[in-house]
C-alpha positions as CSV (number, residue, x, y, z in Angstrom):
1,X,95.9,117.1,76.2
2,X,95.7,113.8,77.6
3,X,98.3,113.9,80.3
4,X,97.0,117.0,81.2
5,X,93.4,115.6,81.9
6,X,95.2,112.6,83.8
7,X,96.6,115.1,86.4
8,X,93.5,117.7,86.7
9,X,90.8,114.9,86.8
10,X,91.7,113.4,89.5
11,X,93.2,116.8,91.4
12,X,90.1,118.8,91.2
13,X,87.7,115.8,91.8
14,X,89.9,115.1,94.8
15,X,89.5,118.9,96.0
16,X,85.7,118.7,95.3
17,X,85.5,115.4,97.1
18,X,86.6,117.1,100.8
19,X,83.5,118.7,100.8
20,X,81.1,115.8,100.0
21,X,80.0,115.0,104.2
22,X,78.1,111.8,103.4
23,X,80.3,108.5,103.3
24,X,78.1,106.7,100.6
25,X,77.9,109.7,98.3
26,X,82.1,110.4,98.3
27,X,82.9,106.9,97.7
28,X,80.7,106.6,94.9
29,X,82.4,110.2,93.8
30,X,85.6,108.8,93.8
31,X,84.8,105.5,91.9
32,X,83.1,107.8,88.9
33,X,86.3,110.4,89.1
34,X,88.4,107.0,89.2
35,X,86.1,105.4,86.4
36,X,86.7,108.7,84.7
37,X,90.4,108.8,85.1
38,X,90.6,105.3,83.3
39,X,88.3,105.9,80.4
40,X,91.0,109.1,79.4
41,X,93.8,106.6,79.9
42,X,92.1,103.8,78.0
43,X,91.6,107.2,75.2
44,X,95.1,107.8,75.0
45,X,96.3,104.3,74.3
46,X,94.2,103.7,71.9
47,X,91.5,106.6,69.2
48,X,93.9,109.5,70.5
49,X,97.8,108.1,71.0
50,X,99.4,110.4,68.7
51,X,102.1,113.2,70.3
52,X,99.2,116.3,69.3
53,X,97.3,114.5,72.6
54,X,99.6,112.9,74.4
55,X,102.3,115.8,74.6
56,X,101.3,119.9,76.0
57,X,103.8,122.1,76.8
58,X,102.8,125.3,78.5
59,X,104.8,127.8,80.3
60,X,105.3,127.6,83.8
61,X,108.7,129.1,85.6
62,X,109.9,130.7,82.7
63,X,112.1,133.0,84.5
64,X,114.1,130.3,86.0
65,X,113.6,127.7,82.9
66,X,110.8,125.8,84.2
67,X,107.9,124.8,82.0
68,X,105.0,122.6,82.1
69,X,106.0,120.1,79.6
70,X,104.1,117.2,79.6
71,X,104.1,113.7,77.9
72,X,102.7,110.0,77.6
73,X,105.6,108.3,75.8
74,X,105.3,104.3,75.8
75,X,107.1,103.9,79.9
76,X,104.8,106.8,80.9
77,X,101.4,104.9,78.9
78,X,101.9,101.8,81.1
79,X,102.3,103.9,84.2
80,X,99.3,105.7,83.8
81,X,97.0,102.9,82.6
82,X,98.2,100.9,86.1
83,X,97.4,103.9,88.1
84,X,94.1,104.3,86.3
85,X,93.2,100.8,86.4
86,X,94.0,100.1,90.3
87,X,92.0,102.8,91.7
88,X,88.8,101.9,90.8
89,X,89.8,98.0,91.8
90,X,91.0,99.8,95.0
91,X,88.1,101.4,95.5
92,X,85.4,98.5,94.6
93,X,87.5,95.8,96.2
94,X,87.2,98.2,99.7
95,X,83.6,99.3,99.4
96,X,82.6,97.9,102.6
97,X,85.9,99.0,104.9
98,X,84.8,102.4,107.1
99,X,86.8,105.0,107.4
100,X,86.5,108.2,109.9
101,X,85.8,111.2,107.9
102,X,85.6,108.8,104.6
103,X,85.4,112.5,102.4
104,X,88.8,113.3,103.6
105,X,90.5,109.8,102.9
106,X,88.8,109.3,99.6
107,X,89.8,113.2,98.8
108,X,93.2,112.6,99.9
109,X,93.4,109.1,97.6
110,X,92.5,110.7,94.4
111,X,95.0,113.8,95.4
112,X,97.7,110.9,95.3
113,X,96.4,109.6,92.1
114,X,96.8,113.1,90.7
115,X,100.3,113.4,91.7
116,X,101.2,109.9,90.5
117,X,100.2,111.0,87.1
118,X,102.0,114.0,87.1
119,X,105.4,112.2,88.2
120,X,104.3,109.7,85.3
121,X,103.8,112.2,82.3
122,X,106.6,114.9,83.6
123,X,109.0,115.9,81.0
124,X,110.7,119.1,83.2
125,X,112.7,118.3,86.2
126,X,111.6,120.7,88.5
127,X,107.6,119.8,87.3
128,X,108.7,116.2,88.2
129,X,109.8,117.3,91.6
130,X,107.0,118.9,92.2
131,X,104.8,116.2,91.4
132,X,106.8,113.9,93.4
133,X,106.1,115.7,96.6
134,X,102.7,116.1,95.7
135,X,102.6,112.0,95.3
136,X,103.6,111.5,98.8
137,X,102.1,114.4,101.0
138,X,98.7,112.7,100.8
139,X,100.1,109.0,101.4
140,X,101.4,110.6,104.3
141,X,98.1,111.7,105.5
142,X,96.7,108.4,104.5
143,X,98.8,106.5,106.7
144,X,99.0,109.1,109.9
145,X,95.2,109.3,110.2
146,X,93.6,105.8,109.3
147,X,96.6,103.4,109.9
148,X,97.4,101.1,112.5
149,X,98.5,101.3,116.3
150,X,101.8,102.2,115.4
151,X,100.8,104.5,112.5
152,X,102.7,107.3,113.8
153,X,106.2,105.7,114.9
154,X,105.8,104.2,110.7
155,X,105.0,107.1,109.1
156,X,107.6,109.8,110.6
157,X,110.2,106.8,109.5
158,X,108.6,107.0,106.0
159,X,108.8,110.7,105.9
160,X,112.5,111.1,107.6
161,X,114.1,109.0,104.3
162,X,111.4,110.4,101.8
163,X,112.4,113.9,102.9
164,X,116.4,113.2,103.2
165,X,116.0,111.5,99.3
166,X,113.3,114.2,98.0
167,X,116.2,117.1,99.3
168,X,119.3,115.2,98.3
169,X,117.9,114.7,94.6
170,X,116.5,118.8,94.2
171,X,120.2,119.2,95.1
172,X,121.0,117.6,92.4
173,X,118.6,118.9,89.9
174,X,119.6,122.4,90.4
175,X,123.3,121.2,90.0
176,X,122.0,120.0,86.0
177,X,120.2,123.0,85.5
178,X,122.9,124.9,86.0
179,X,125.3,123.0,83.5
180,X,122.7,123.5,80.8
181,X,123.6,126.3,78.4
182,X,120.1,127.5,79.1
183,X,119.5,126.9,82.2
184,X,116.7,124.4,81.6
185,X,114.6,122.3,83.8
186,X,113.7,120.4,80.3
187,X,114.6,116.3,80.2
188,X,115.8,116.7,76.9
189,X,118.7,119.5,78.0
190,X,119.5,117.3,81.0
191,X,120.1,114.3,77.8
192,X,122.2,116.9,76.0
193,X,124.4,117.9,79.2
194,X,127.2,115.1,78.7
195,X,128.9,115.8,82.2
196,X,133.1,115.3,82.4
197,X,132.9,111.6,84.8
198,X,134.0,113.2,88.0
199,X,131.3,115.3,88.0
200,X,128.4,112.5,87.0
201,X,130.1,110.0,89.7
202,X,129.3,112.1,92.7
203,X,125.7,113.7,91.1
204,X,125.1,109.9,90.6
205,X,124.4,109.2,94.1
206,X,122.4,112.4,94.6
207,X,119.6,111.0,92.3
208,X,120.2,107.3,93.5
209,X,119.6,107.4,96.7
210,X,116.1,109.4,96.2
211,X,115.1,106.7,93.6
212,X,116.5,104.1,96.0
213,X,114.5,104.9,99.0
214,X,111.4,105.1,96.8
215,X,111.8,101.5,95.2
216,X,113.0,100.6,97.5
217,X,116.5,99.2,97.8
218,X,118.7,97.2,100.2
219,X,119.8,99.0,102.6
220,X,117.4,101.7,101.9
221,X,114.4,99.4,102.5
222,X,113.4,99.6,106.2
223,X,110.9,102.0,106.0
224,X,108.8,100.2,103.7
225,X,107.4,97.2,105.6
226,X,106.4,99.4,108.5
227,X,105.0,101.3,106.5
228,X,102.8,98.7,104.5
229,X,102.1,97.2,107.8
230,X,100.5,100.1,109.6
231,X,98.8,101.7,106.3
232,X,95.1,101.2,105.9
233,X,95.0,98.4,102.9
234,X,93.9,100.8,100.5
235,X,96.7,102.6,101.2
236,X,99.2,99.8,100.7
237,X,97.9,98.6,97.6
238,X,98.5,102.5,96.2
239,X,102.2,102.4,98.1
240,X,103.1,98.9,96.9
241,X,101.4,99.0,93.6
242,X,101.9,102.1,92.2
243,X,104.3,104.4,94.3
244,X,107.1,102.4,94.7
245,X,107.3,102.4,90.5
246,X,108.0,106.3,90.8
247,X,111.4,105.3,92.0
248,X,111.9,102.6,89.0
249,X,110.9,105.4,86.5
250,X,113.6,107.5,88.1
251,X,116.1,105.3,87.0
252,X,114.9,104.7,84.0
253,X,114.0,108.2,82.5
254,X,116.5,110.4,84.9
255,X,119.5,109.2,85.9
256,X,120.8,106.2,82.9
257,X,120.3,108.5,80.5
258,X,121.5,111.7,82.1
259,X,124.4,110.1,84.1
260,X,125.9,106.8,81.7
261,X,129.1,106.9,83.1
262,X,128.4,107.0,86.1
263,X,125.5,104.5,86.2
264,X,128.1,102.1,84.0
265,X,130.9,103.0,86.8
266,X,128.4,102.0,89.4
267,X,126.5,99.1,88.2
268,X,128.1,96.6,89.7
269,X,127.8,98.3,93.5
270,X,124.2,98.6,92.1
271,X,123.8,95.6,91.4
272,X,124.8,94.2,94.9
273,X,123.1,95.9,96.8
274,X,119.9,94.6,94.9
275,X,120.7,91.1,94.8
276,X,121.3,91.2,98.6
277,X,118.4,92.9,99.3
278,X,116.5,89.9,96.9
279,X,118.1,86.9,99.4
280,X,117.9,88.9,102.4
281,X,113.7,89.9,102.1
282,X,112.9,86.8,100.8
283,X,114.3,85.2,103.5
284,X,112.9,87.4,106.0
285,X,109.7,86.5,103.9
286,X,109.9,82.8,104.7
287,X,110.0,83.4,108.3
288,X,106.9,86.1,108.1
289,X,104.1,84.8,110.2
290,X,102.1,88.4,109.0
291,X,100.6,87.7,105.9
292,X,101.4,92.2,105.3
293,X,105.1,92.0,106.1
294,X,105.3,88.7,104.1
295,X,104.1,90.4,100.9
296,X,106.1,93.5,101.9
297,X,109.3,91.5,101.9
298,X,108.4,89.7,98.9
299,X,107.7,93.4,97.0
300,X,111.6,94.4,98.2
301,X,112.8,91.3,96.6
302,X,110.7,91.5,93.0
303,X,112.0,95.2,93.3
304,X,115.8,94.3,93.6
305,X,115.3,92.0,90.7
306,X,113.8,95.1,88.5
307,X,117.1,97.4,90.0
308,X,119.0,94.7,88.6
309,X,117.8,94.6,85.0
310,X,118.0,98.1,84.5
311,X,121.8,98.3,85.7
312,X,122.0,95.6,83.1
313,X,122.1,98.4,80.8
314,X,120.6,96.6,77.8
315,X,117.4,96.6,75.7
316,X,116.4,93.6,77.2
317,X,116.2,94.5,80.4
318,X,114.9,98.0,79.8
319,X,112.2,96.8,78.3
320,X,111.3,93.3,81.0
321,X,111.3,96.2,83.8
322,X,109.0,98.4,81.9
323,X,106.3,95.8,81.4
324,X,107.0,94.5,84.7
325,X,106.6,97.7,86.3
326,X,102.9,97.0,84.7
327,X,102.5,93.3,85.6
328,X,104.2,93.8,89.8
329,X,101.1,96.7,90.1
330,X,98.2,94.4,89.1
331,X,99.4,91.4,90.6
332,X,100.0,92.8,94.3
333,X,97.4,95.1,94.2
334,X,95.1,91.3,93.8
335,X,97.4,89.9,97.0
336,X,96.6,93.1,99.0
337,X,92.7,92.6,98.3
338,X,93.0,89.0,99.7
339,X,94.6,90.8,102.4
340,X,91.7,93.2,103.3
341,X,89.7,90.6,102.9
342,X,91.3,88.1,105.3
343,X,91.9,90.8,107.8
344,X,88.2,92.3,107.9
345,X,86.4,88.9,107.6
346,X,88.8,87.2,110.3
347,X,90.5,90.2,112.5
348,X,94.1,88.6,111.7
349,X,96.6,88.1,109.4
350,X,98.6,85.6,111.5
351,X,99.2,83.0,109.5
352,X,99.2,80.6,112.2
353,X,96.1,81.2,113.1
354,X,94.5,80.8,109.5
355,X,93.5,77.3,108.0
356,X,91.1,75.3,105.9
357,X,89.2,78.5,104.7
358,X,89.8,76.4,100.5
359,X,86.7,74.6,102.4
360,X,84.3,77.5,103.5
361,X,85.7,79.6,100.8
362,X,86.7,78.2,97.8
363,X,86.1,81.2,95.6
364,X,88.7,83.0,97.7
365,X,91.0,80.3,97.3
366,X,90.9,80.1,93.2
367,X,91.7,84.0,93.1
368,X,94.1,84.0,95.4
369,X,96.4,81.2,94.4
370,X,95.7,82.4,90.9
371,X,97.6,85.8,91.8
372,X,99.8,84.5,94.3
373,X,101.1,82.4,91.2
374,X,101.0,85.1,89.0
375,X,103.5,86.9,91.7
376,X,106.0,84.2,91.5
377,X,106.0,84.7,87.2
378,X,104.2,81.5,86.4
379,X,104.2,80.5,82.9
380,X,100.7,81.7,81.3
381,X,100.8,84.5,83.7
382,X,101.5,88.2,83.3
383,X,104.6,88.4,85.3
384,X,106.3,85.6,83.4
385,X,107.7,87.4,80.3
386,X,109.0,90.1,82.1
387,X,111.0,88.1,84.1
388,X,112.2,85.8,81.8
389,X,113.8,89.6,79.8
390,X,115.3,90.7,82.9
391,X,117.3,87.3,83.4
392,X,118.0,87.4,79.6
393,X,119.9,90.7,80.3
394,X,121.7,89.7,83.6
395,X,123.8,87.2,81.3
396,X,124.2,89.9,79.2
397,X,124.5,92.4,81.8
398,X,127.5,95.4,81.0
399,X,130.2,94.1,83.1
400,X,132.5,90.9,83.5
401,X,131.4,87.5,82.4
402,X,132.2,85.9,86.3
403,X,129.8,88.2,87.7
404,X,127.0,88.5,85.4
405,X,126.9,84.6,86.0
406,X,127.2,85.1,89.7
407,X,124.1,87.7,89.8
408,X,122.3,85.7,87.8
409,X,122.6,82.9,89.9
410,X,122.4,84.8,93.0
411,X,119.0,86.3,91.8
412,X,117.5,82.9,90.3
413,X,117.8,82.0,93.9
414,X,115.1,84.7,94.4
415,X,112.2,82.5,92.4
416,X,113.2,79.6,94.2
417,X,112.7,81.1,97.5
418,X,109.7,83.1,96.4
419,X,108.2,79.5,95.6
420,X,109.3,78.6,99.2
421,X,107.2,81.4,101.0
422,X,104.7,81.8,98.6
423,X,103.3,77.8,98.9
424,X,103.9,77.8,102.1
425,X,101.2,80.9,102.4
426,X,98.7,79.4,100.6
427,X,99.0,76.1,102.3
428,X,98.5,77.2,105.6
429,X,95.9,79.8,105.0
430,X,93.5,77.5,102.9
431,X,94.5,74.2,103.5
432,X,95.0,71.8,106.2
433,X,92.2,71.9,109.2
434,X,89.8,74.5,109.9
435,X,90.5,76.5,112.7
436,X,88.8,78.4,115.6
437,X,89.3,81.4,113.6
438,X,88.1,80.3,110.0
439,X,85.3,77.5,111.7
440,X,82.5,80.2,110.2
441,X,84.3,81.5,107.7
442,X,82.2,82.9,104.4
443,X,83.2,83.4,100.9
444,X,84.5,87.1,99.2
445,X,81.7,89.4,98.3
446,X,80.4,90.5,95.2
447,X,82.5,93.9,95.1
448,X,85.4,91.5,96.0
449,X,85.1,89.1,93.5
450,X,84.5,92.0,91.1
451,X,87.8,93.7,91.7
452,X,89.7,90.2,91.8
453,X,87.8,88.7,88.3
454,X,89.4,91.9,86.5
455,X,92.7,91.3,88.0
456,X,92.6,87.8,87.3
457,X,91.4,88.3,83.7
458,X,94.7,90.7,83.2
459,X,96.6,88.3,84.2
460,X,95.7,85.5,81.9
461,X,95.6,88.0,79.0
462,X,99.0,89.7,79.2
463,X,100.7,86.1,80.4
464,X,98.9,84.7,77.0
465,X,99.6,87.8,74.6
466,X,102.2,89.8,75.7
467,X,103.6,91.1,73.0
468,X,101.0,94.2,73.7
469,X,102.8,95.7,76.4
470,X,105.9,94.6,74.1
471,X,104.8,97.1,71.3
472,X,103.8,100.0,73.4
473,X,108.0,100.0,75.1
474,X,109.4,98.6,72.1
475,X,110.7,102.2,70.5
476,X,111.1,104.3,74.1
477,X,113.5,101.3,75.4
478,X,115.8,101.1,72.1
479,X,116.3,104.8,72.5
480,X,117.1,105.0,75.8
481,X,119.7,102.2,75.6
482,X,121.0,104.1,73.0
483,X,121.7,107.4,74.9
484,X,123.2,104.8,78.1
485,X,126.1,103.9,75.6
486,X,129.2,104.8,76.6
487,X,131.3,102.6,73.9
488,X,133.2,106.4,73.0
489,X,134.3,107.2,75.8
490,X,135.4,104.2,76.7
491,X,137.5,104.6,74.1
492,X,139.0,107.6,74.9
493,X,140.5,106.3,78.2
């Protein structure tokens, strides 16, 4: 029952919360149904993480083959812990921001977290489309209501490619569920379907280009710093953090397995297209004079580099994107609190017209170039072992020697120009003179350092011991390379 209490906690809290009128008393609702939220996650990883509570399957649609199967395998376990973990941080680290009608965007927040879950747990396909609509209507909302000045030209981009990729991939779900012998919704019928190649070559795309938008992926990126730009911060951290690993799961859990061919077939066109879109936004990044759009850019390039790995089609990589999946949330949710921060305190986030604040706020300074580190996979740091996997696999990568050295190479220039941006930011934001902005300057608040002290603590503790994280994908990632090999039909041709 425990995936089952990660979707309805925070879905009926967030329907109760819309009626809570006083500000104070539904953000301190939405912390406790957060808190709340975590302490089942923290349940199910650890006294009850055995399939009897972390599996229910119910019916649902059973006319049409539909049910409400759920499950927390070891992908799904790391999902759900980030989602329960970076809500509360969201909500402490923003305790002091006002919103209009605060019982509406705090409803409308845990309604997102709900549907996060349920994309994270979903073992149906048509339960998992359901779920991903019900992950984005809300962010929608978010974004429309509270964003910035150009809110509404951001988020009618956001929905035109979400809607085009939502419709494009039920399209292709109802294509799978009628090859089944049963007509099944079920993930494990899709697994079984073993699709002549024509046919997975053109369904292929159907599911790409839904997963693509949502990671998302050169040239499917655009919406997505407009987007982080205008969002209210809280609503960026939940975009950048959280949402944009719905697309990542996607790949991992229904398309490689379902469609091997095909994904083998078009790896290296994959693969391309993510290591351009790794030069080209950190690039962009470098030039960034918005500290929002920087860290936007530099979320597109870690992204391609995740795309990358899993196209590698080996354990290695399977498993470095699954615990970086983990390690990306944490570390830019702590960026996007330095954000807020920065932003509220200051009213910019030019950074030409930051400077010097290491001497009026040093505490500041120690988290943030602690996680802005982290972000760049320092050794010591949760991000490193990830991305020293996904590398491992691009040398091994399924396709020809000359251009698994060339992405490699192409990709390793990614860290070097993430160095680039990333010092650069934190040289001219806390060092160098003080200017007319940052002349009264004052040092993060207790909430703030709150939030950022658990960020930074995860950071040290997975970059020391990470062979945690390695356990909990260690089985899910074997199998699911196993089900991507195509060695027999490759012999057949």
């Amino acid at each position: 029952m425990i995936p089952v209490l990660l979707i309805l906690l925070p879905l009926l809290t967030g329907l109760v919360t819309f009626f809570i009128k006083d500000e104070k008393t539904a953000r301190s609702w939405a912390l406790l149904a957060s808190v709340a939220t975590l302490a089942v996650s923290l349940l199910g990883l650890t006294v009850m993480n055995d399939d009897t509570h972390l599996s229910h399957k119910a019916q649902w649609l059973q006319t049409i083959g539909s049910s409400f199967s759920v499950k927390v395998d070891g992908m799904g376990q790391l999902l759900c812990l980030l989602t329960a973990i970076s809500f509360p941080l969201i909500f402490v680290s923003t305790w002091h921001s006002q919103y209009k009608k605060a019982n509406n965007f705090f409803a409308l927040m845990l309604l997102g977290q709900a549907g996060l879950m349920g994309v994270f747990v979903a073992m149906d396909a048509l339960l998992f489309y359901f779920f991903w609509e019900l992950a984005l209507i809300p962010m929608y909302f978010l974004a429309s209501q509270w964003g910035g000045e150009r809110r509404i030209k951001a988020t009618f981009k956001f929905f035109i490619y979400t809607f085009v990729g939502s419709v494009l991939m039920l399209v292709g779900i109802l294509y799978l569920q009628s090859q089944t012998p049963d007509h099944s919704f079920s993930l494990q019928s899709f697994y079984n379907l073993g699709l002549p190649v024509r046919t997975q070559s053109w369904v292929f795309w159907l599911f790409f280009v839904a997963f693509a938008v949502k990671m998302p992926v050169w040239p499917f990126h655009t919406w997505q710093p407009d987007a982080y730009e205008q969002s209210p911060t809280a609503t960026t951290m939940v975009l950048s953090g959280i949402m944009v690993k719905m697309g990542l799961l996607g790949v991992i859990r229904w398309l490689l397995p379902v469609l091997p061919f095909a994904s083998w077939q078009n790896g290296d066109t994959v693969m391309t297209m993510a290591v351009i879109g790794i030069v080209y936004a950190s690039l962009i990044a470098i030039r960034s004079d918005d500290i929002k759009r920087l860290i936007a850019y530099s979320s597109i390039a870690h992204i391609g580099l995740m795309c990358m790995a899993l196209f590698a089609e080996n354990k290695s990589g399977m498993q470095g994107v699954m615990i970086q999946m983990f390690n990306h949330g944490i570390n830019i949710i702590g960026l996007w609190i330095m954000v807020e921060v920065i932003e509220r305190q200051y009213g910019t986030r030019k950074l030409s017209e930051l400077g010097g604040l290491a001497q009026k706020a040093p505490v500041m300074a120690i988290f943030f170039v602690i996680v802005a580190l982290a972000n760049i996979a320092l050794p010591l740091t949760n991000a490193f072992a990830g991305e020293f996997l996904m590398f491992n696999s691009l040398l091994s990568a399924k396709t020809s020697y000359l251009y698994a050295i060339l992405f490699t190479v192409f990709a390793g220039m990614g860290i070097i120009l993430a160095a680039v941006y990333t010092l650069n930011m934190i040289r001219k934001i806390f060092f160098g003179e003080l200017t007319t902005v940052t002349a009264n300057a004052q040092d993060i608040k207790l909430n703030e350092k709150l939030a950022m002290g658990v960020i930074v603590i995860l950071i040290f503790w997975f970059g020391v011991y990470p062979q945690g994280l390695l356990n909990i994908t260690d089985e899910l990632s074997q199998v699911l390379v196993n089900k991507m090999d195509i060695s027999h039909l490759l012999r057949k041709q």
